[in-house]
N, C-alpha and C positions, 0 to 999 in steps of 0.2 A: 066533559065538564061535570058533569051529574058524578060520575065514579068519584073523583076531584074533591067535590062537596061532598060525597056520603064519607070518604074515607078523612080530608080533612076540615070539615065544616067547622068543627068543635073548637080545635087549636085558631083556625082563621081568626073565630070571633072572639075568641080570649084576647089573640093579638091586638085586633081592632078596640077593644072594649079597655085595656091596657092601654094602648097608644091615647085612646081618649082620653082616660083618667091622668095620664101625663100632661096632654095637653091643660088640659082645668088646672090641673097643680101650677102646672110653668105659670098661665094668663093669672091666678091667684094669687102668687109669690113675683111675679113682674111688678106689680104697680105697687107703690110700696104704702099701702094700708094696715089694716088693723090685721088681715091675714099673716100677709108677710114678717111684721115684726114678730107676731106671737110665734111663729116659726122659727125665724132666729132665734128670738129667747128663748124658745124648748130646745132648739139643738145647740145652745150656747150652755144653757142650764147642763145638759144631758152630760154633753165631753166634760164641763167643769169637776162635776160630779165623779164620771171616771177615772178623769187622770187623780179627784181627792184620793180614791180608792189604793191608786198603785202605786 
């Protein structure tokens, strides 16, 4: 278990620290408050924006 942790300790906690910051996004963007809209609007904004472009 020790070899395990020295050789992947690094990646583990990325993954873990990853999976966490997914979960915050999801619980933020579920209930539909001042987060979540302003979210949609940026990525409503964002696509609008690129398809003007092409």
């Amino acid at each position: 278990m020790e070899q395990v942790m020295k050789h992947y300790g690094n990646a583990i906690l990325a993954v873990i620290v990853l999976l966490a910051l997914g979960a915050i996004l999801v619980a933020a963007l579920t209930s539909d408050g001042y987060v979540a809209n302003a979210f949609k609007e940026a990525v409503t904004t964002f696509f609008s924006k690129m398809n003007a472009l092409g």
